[in-house]
OpenMM code with the backbone's topology and positions (N, CA, C; nanometers):
from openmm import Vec3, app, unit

residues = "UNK UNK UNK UNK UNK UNK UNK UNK UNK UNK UNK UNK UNK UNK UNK UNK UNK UNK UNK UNK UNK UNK UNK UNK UNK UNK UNK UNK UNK UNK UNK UNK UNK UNK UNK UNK UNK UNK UNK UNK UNK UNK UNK UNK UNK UNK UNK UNK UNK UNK UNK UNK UNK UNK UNK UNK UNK UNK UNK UNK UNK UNK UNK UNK UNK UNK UNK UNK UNK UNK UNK UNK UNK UNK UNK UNK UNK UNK UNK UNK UNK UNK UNK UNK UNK UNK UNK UNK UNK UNK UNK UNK UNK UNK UNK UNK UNK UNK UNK UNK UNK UNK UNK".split()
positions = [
    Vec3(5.7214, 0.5558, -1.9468),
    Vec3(5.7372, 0.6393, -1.8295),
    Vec3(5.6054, 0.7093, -1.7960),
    Vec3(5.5043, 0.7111, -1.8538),
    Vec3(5.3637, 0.8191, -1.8838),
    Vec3(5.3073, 0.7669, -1.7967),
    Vec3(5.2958, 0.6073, -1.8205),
    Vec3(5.2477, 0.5113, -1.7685),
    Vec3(5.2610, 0.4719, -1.6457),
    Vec3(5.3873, 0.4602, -1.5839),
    Vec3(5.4261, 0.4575, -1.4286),
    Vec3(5.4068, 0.6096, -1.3577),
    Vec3(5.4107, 0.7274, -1.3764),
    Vec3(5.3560, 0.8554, -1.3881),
    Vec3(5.2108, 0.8675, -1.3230),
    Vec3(5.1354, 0.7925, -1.4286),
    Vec3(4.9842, 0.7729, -1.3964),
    Vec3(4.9478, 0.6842, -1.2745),
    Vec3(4.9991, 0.5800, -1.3126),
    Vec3(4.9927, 0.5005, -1.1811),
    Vec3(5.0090, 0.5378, -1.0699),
    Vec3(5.1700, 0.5752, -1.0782),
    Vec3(5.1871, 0.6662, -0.8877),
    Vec3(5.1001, 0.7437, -0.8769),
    Vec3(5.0523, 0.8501, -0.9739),
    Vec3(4.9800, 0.9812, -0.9627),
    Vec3(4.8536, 0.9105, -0.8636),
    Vec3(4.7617, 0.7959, -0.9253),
    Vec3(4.6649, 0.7268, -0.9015),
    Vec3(4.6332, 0.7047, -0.7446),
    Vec3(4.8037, 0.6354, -0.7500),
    Vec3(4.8036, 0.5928, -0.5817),
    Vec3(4.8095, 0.6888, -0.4902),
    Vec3(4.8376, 0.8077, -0.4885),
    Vec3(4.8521, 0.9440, -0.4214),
    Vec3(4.7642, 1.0189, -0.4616),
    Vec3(4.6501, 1.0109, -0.5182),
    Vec3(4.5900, 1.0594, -0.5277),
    Vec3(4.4489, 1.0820, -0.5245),
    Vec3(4.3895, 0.9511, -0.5178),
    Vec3(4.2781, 0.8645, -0.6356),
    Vec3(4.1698, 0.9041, -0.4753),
    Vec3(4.0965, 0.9796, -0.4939),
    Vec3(3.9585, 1.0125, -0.4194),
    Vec3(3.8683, 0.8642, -0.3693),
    Vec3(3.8322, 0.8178, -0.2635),
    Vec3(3.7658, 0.7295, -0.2535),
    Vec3(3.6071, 0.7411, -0.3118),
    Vec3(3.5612, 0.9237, -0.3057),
    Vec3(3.4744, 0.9484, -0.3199),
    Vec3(3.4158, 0.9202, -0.4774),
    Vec3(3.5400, 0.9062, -0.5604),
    Vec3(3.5248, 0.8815, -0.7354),
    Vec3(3.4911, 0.7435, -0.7751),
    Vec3(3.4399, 0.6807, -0.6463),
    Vec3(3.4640, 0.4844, -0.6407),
    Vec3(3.3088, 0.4794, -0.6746),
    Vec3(3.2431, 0.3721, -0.7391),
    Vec3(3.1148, 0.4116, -0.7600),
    Vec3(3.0784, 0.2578, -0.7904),
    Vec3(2.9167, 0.2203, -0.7450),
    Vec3(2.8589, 0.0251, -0.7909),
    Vec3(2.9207, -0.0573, -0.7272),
    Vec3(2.9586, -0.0288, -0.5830),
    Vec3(3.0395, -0.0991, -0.5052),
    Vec3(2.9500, -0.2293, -0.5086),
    Vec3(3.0207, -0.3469, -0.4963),
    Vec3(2.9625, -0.4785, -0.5170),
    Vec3(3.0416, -0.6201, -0.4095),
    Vec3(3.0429, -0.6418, -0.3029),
    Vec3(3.1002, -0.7470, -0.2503),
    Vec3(3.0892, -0.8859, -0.3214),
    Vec3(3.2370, -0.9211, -0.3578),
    Vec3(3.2461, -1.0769, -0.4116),
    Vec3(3.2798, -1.1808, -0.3200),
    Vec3(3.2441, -1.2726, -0.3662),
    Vec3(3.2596, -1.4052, -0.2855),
    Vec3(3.4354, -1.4264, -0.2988),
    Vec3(3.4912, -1.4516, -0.1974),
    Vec3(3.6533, -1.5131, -0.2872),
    Vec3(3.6168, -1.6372, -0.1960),
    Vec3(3.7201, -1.7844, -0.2295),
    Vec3(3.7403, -1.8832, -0.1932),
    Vec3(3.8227, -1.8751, -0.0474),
    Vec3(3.8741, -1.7874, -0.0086),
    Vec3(3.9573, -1.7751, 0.0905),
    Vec3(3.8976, -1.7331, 0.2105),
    Vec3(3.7567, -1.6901, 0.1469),
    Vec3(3.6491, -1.6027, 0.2803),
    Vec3(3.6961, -1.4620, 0.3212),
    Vec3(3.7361, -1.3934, 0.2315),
    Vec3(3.8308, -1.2300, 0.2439),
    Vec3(3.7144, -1.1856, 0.1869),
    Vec3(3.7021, -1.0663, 0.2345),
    Vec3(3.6165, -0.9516, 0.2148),
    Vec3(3.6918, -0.8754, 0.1062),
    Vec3(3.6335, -0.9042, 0.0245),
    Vec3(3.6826, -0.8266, -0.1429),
    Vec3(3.5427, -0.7811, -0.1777),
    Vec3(3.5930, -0.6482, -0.2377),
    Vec3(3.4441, -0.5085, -0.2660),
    Vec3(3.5169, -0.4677, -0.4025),
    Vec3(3.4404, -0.4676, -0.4903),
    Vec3(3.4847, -0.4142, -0.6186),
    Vec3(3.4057, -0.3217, -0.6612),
    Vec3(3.4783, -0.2315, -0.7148),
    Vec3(3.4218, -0.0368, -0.7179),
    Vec3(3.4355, -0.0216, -0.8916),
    Vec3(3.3088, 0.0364, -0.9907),
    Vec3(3.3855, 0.0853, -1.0746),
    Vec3(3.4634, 0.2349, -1.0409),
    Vec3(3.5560, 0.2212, -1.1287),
    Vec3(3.6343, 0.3851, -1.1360),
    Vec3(3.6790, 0.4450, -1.2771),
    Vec3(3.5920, 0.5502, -1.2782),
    Vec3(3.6448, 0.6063, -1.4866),
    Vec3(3.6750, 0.5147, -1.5114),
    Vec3(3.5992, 0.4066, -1.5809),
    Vec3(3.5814, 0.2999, -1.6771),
    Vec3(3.6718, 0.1904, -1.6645),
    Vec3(3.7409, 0.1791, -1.5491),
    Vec3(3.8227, 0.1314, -1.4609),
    Vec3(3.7671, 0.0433, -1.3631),
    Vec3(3.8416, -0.0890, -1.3073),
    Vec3(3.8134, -0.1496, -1.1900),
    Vec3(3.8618, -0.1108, -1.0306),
    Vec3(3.8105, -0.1419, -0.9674),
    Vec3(3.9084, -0.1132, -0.8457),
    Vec3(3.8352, -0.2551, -0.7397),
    Vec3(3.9438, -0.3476, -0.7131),
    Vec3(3.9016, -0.4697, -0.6111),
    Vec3(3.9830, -0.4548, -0.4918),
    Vec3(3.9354, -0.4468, -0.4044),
    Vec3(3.9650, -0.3859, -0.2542),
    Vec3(3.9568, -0.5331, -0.1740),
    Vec3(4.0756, -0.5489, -0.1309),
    Vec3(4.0471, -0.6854, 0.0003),
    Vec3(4.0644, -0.5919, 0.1235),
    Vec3(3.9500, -0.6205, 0.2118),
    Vec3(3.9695, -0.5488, 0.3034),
    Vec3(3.9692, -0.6453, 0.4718),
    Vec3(4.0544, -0.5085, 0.5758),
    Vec3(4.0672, -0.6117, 0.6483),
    Vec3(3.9440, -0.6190, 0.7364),
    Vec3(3.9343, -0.6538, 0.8644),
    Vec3(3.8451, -0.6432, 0.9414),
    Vec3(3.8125, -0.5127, 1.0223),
    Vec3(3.8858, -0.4273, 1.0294),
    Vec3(3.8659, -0.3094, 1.0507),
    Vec3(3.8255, -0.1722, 0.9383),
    Vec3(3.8012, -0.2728, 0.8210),
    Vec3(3.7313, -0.2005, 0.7352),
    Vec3(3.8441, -0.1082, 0.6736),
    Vec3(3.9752, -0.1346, 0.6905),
    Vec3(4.0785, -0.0638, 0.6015),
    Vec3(4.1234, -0.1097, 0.4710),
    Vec3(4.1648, -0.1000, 0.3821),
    Vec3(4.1984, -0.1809, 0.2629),
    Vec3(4.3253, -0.2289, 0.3139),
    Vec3(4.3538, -0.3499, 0.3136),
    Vec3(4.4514, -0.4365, 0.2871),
    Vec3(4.5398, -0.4419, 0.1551),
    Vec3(4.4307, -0.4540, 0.0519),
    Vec3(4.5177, -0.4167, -0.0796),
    Vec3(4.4209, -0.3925, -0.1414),
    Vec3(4.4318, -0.3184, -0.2544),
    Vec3(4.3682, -0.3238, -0.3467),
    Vec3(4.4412, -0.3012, -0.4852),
    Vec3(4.3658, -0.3980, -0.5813),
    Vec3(4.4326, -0.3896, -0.7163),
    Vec3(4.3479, -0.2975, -0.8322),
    Vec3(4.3766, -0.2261, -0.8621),
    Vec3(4.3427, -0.1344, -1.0393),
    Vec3(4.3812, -0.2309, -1.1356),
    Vec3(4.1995, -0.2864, -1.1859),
    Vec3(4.1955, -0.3817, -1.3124),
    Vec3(4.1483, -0.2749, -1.4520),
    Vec3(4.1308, -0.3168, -1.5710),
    Vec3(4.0868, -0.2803, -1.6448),
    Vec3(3.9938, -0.3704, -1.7484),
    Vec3(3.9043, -0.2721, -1.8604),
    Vec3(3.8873, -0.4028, -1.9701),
    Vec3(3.7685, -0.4648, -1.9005),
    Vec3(3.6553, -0.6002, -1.9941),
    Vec3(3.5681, -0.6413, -1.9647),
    Vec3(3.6034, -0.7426, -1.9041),
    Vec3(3.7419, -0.7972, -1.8461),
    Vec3(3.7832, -0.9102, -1.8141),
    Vec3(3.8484, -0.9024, -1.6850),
    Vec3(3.8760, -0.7706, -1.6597),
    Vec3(3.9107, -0.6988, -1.5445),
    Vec3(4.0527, -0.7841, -1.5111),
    Vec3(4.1442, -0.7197, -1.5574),
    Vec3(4.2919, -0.7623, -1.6205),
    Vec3(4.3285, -0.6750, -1.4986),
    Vec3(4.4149, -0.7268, -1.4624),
    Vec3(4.4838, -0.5996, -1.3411),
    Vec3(4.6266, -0.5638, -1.3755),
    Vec3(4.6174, -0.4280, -1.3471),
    Vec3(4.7230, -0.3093, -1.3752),
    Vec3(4.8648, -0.3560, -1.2491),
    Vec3(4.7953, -0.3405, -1.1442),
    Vec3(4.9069, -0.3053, -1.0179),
    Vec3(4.8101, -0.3435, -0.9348),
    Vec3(4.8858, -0.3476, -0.7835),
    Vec3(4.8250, -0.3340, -0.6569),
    Vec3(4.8544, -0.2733, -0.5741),
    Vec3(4.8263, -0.2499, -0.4945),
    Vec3(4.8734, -0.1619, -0.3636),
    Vec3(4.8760, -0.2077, -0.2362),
    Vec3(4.9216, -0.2439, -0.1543),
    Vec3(4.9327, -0.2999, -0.0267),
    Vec3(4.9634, -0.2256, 0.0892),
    Vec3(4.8565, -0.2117, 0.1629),
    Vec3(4.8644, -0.0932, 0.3075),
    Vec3(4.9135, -0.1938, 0.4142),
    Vec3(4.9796, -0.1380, 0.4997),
    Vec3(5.0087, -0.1825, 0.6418),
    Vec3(5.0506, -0.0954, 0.7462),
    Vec3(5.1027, -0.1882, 0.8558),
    Vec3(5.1119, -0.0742, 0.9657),
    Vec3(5.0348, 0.0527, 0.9352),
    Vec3(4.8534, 0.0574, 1.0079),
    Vec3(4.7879, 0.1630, 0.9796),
    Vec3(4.8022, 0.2384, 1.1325),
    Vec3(4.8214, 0.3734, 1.1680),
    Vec3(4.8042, 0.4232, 1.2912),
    Vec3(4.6951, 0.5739, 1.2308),
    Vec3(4.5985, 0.5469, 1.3357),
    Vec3(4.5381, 0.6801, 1.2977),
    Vec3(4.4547, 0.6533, 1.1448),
    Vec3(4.4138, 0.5802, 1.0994),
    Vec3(4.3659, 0.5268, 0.9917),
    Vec3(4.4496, 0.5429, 0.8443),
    Vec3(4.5982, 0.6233, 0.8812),
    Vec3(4.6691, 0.6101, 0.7967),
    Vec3(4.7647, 0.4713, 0.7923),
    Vec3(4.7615, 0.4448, 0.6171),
    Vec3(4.8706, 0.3603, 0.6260),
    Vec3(5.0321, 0.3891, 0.6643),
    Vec3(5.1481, 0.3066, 0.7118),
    Vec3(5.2693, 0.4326, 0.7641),
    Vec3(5.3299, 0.3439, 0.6231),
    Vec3(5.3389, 0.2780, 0.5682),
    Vec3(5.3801, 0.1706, 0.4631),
    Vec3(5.2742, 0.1232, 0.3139),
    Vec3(5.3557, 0.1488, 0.2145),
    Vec3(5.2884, 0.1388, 0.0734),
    Vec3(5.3676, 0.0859, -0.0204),
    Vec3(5.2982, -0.0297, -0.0371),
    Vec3(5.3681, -0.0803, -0.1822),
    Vec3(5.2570, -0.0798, -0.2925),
    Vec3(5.3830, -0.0887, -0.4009),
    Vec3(5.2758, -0.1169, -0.5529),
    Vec3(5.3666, -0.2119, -0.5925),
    Vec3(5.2631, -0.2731, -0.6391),
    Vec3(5.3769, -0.4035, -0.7339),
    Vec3(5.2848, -0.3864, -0.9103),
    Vec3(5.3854, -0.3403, -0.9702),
    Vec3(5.2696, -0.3970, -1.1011),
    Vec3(5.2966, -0.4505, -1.2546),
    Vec3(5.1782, -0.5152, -1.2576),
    Vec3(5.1799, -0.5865, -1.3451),
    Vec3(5.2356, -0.5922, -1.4471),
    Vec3(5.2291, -0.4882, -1.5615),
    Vec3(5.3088, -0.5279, -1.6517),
    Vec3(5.4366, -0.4845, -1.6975),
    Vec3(5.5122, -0.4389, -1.5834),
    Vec3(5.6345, -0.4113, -1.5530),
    Vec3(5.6853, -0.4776, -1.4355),
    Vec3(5.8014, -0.5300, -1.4089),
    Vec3(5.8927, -0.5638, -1.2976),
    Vec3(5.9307, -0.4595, -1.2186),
    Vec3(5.8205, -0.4068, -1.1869),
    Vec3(5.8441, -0.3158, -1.0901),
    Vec3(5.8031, -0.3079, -0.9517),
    Vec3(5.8413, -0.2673, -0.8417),
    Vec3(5.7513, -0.2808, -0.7163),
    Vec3(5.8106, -0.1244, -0.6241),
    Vec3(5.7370, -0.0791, -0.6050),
    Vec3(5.7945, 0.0628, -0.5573),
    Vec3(5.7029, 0.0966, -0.3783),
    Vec3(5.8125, 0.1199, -0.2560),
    Vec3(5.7673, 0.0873, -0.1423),
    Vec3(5.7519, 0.2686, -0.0837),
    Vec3(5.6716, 0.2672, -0.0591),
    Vec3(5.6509, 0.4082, 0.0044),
    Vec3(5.6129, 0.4117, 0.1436),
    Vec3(5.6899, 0.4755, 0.2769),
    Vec3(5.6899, 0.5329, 0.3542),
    Vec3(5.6038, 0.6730, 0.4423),
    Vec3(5.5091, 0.6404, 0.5243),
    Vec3(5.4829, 0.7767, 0.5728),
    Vec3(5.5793, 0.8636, 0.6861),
    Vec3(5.6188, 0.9575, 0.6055),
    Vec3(5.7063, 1.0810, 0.7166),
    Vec3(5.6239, 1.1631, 0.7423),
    Vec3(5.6836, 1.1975, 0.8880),
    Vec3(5.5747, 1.2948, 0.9500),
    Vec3(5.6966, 1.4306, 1.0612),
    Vec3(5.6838, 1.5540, 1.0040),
    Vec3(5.7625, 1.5932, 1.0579),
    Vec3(5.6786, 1.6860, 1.1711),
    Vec3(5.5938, 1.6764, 1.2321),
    Vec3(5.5289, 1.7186, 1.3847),
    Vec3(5.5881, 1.6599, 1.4696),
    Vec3(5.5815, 1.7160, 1.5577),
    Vec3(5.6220, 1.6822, 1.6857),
    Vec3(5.5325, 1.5839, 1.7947),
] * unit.nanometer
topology = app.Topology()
chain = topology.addChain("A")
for resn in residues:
    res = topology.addResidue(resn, chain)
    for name in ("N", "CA", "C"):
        topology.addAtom(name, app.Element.getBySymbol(name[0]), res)
């Protein structure tokens, strides 16, 4: 439970500004994937053409093993209104919603 804890905490939380050695990789698909270290941590970002993250996955380790991912959509206002995580080494996938109670 510590573990899924951390994770959500991560996704609600995680500063872009803490992203650091940003590095663009080649993928086979021609997607714009940028990989960030983070506290001794990976972070691989596919991004879309408007320069929003599409997804990005939290790897770890020298082999860069991945934890979870995150998947943004429907962005208005540069927020995502829709969030998933799916991760790895649990059968888990948890979908999050933006509410907005302004008028």
């Amino acid at each position: 439970m510590e573990t899924l804890t951390e994770d959500i905490r991560w996704v609600v939380l995680w500063n872009l500004n803490d992203l650091s050695q940003p590095l663009q990789i080649s993928s086979p698909k021609k997607e714009l994937l940028v990989q960030y270290f983070y506290k001794g941590n990976w972070i691989i970002g596919k991004m879309s053409s408007n320069d929003f993250p599409d997804k990005i996955t939290y790897a770890y380790g020298k082999k860069k093993i991945p934890k979870f991912d995150v998947t943004f959509n429907e962005y208005y206002d540069g927020i995502p209104r829709k969030i998933a995580v799916k991760h790895h080494k649990f059968d888990l996938r948890i979908h999050l919603s933006y509410i907005s109670f302004a008028n």
